[in-house]
Every structure is written in structure tokens, then in C-alpha cells.
N, C-alpha and C positions, 0 to 999 in steps of 0.2 A: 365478519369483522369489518368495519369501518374505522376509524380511529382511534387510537389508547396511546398513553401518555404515562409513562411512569419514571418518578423521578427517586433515588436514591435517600434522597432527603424525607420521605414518608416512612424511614424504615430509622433504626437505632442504628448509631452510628459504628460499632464493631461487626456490623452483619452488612453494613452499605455492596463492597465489593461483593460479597457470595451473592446480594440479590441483583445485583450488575450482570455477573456474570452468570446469573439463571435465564433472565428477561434479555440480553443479546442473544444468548443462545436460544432461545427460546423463537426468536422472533427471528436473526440473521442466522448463522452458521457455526453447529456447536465446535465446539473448540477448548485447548486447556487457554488459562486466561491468569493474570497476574497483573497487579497494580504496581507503577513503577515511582510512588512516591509515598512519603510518610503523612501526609496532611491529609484528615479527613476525606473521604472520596463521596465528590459530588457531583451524580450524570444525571444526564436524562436523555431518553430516548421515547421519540414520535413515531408512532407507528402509522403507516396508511396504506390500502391499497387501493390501487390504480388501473381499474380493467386489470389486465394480466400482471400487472407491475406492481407489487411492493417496493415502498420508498417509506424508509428511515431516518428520521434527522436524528444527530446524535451530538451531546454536548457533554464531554468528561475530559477528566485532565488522563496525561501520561500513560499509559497502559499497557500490554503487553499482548498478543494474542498467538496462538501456534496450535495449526489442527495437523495433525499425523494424521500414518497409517492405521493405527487405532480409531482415530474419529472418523474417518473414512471408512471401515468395518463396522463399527456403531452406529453411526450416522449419513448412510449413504446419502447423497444432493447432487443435481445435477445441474444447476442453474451457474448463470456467469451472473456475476454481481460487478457494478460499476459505484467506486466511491469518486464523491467530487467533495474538495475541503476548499468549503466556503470560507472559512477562517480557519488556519492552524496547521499541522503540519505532520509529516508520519512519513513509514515507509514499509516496502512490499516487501516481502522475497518469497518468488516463486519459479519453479522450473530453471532455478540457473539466475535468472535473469533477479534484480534489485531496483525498483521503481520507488525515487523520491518524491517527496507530493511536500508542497509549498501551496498558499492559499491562490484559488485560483484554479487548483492542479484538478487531473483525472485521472483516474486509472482501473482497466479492467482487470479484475482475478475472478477465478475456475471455482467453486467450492467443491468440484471435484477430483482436486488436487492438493496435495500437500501447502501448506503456505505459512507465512510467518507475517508480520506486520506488529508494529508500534504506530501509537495514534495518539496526537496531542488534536482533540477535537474538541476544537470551542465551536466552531458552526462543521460539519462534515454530514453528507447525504451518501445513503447505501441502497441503492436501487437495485432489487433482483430483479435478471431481466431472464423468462426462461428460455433454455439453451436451443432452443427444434424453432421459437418464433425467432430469434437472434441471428441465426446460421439459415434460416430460410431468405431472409433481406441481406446477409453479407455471411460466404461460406468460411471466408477465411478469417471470421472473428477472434478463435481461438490464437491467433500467432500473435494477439496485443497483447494477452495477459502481461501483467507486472510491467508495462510501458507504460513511463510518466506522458498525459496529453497536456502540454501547458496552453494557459487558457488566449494564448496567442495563435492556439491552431487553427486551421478550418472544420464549422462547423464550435467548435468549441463553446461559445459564447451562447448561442441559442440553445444547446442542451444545458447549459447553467439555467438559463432563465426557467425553461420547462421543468427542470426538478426544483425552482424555487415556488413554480407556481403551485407545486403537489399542498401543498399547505392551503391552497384557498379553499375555503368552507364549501363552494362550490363542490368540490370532489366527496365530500364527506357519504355518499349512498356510492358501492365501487362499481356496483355491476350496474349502474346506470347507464344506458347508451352514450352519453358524453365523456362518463369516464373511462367506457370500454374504448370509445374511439381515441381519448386522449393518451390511456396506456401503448395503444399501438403508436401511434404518433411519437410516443417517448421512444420505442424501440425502431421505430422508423430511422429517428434523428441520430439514435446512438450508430445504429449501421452505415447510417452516410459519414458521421465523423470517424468512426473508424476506414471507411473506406479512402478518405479522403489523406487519412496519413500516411498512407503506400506513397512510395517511393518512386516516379516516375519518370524519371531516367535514369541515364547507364551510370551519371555519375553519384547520385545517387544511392541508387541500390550496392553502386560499392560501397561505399560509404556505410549504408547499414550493415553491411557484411563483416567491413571491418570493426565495427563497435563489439559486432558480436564475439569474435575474434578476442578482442583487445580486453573484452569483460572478461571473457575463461582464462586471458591470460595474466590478467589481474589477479585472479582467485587463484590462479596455480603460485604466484609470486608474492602474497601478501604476506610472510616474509622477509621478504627483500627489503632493507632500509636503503637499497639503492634506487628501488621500483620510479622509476622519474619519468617525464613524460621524452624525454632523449632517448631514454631505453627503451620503453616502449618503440619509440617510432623506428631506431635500430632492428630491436628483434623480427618489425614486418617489414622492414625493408620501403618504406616509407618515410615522408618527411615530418619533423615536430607538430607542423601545421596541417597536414593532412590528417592526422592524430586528432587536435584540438578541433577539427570541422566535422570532423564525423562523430563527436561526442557532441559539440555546440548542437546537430542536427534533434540529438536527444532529450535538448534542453539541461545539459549537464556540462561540467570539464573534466578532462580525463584525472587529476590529481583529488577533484573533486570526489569521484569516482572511488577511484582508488582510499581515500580517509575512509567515505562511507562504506565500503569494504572490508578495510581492516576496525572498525568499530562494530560493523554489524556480528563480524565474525568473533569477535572479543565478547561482545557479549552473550554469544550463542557458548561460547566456552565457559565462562563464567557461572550461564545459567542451566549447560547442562553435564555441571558436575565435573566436565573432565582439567579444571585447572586448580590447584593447590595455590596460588597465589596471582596477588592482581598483577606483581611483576613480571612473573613467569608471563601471563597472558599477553601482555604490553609487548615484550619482545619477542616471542613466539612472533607476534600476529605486523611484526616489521617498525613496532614504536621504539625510535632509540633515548625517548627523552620521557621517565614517567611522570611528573607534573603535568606537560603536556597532554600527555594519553589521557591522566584524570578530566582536566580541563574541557578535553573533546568529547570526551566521554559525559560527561553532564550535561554540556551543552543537548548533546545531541538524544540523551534518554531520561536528563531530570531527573536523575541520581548519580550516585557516587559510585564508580565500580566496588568498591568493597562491599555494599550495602549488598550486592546480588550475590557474591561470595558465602557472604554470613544467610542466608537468605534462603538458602539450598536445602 
């Protein structure tokens, strides 16, 4: 395989998603999959590979995606995949951890690992990188999964370019010596940008400690309509601003944080069955205002929570 291009728009328009979600799986990481809006679904996805590397440009609205324990038994994969959203915006959850992606953004996930993700992907690239060449150039690759890289990092900026270049005609033969040596070159650069977002001093590395900290205890508390960035900094014994520096390090804010938390987990309730009403979900998950909740809830998955209710 060298190149293929398949766009959603070649098929009848009641079958678009089921062929979406044949041709991702197909070519990325199979997965169960769901469309998260009502208006005709229009993607496309660019396939290429690159010496070792597979890279995907992908261009669809709103979507939904969730591989379990089941597609892991089905579908064993062992590669780490890095998306960078060239345009549009999404978000991870994987092993605990919750990585926002803004245009600009990167982020490594496991495909074998459980994961969740939403993707509004008007430009977004999916680069399989596999996991024995990745962890030979950097061993401690795996500890980035689902960490947002924003495109102000080191390193950052140059591995954009290199997945923008996967598109030149030039690559189009993959096991040609220039592409073979451009694929490693790709997994070169992703190891040094990863390396380079280690933590290098003491103040630092606490700093990453406590984010981590402060996420489990987020998710223990999202509940809480008191959950504030005060309490938080009370319960570690810390000050407000030391809180807000050790999330800013994440490219995040801790309240920040905290919505996109109690939203993600709202709609994981919503979508798998265990909630009887959107109110009930709203103040379970610590929203004391339901307008509100719908309001942030659209915003952030471009539909309506009832819609996923009725949906089930």
C-alpha cells in the first residue's frame, strides 16, 4: 500500500457513518464508534505509509470513539499512535489520565490500552509509530500517553512540519530508501519531543506529581459543587497558586480541568446506560445549574445531552 483516500461522500448517505467507521478501523485501531451529531456525516481519511510509519490525515465532524476490553481480545495492536490537530479539537482518556487537544495540540495513546476519545477533526494526523522502534530511541515513551503536548513545546513545532510533509508526492513509493529513512527520522523526532518534556528539576517534577495528585482527586470529588480551586489547594496542603502552576505546566487550569471532568464523565454516564435522566446526570456529576450543564455540554460534544439519552 502506498496511498488511498476514501471519502464518506462516495457512499449513500444513511450508510456514510458504518463506512467511516469500517475504513478507521480498518486502517487506525478498531474500536466501537459513534457519530455525535445529526447532519449528514462527512469524513475523509488519507492514508500513507511512511518507511515504518503509517500516517493518516483525517477530516470529519464530531464523533465518538471507545476500544475496551473486548477490542483488545479481538483485536490485539501493539503500537503507540500520536495524533497532532492541525485544525479542531478533541479529547483523550486513557489510563486515568484526560488529555485536551486544541489546534496545534499532540498527544500520544497506547492502542493497547483501553481509551476513549472525541474528535472534531477538520485537519487532525494519526501517525502509528511502532512500539520496540519508539521505546528503543526513548524507554520511557509510555508515561506520555493521554498528555496534551502544546505546540509551544520543545521539539513540538518540527514534528508538525514533518507530519505535514507525509502528504508530499514525493513519499508516495513507502519502502523506498528516502521514505524508509524519513519514517525513522519521524520516530527520531517524536522521541526527542517526548524526551524533552521531562521535568528537569526538583521544582518541577513536584509540580508534575502534584497535577497527578490533584487529577485522582478530581475524579474522586466530581461530585462536589464545592470542588474549587481553594479546596483543592487546602486538601494538599498547598497554596491556590501552586495548584494553578502545576496545571498551567500541563497546558491546562485546574477548574478547567475539573468542567472537563465532570463533562467527560457525564457523558460516559449518559452513553453507557447507567443514568435514567439528564438531571439526575448533571448533579450526580457536581452541576448545580441544569441550563448550564446543557450549555457546556454542547459546547464541548455538539450535541444536546438528551440526544445521547434517547440514543441508547
Amino acid at each position: 500500500m502506498n496511498s488511498l483516500a476514501y471519502l464518506t461522500t462516495d457512499v449513500a448517505t444513511p450508510l456514510r457513518f458504518d463506512y467511516w467507521h469500517d475504513v478507521v478501523c480498518r486502517h487506525c485501531i478498531p474500536a466501537a464508534s459513534r457519530a455525535m451529531t445529526a447532519e449528514p456525516f462527512e469524513g475523509r481519511l488519507d492514508v500513507r505509509d511512511v518507511g515504518a510509519v503509517s500516517v493518516n490525515r483525517m477530516s470529519a465532524p464530531l464523533h465518538y470513539w471507545s476500544r475496551d476490553a473486548h477490542h483488545l481480545r479481538q483485536h490485539p495492536l501493539d503500537d503507540l499512535w500520536l495524533a497532532f490537530v492541525q485544525d479542531g479539537e478533541g479529547a483523550f482518556l486513557q489510563g486515568g489520565r484526560q488529555g485536551r487537544l486544541r489546534s496545534g495540540d499532540m498527544l500520544l495513546y497506547d492502542a493497547g490500552r483501553p481509551f476513549e476519545c472525541t474528535m472534531d477533526a477538520r485537519s487532525v494526523y494519526l501517525a502509528r509509530m511502532p512500539r520496540r522502534l519508539l521505546l528503543r530511541r526513548f524507554a520511557k515513551a509510555e508515561d506520555f500517553t493521554a498528555r496534551t503536548i502544546a505546540a509551544d513545546r520543545p521539539g513540538a513545532r518540527p514534528l508538525h512540519a514533518m507530519l505535514q510533509e507525509t502528504a508530499n508526492p514525493a513519499f508516495a513509493q513507502p519502502h523506498s530508501a528516502a521514505a524508509e529513512r524519513f519514517g525513522g527520522a519521524l520516530i527520531d523526532l517524536l522521541a526527542v519531543t517526548l524526551e524533552l518534556q521531562q521535568d528537569t528539576t526538583g521544582d518541577a517534577g513536584a509540580e508534575h506529581g502534584l497535577h497527578a495528585r490533584m487529577t485522582a482527586y478530581i475524579g474522586r470529588h466530581l461530585d462536589d459543587p464545592a470542588l474549587s480551586l481553594d479546596t483543592m489547594a487546602q486538601a494538599h496542603h498547598v497554596s491556590a497558586r501552586t495548584v494553578a502552576r502545576a496545571f498551567a505546566r500541563q497546558g491546562e487550569t485546574a477548574m478547567g480541568a475539573v468542567w472537563q471532568a465532570r463533562l467527560a464523565a457525564s457523558r460516559d454516564a449518559l452513553m453507557g446506560g447507567r443514568a435514567h435522566s439528564v438531571t439526575d446526570v448533571a448533579f450526580q456529576h457536581g452541576f448545580s445549574d441544569l441550563s448550564h450543564f446543557s450549555r457546556a455540554f454542547r459546547k464541548a460534544y455538539g450535541c444536546a445531552p438528551h440526544t445521547l439519552l434517547k440514543a441508547r
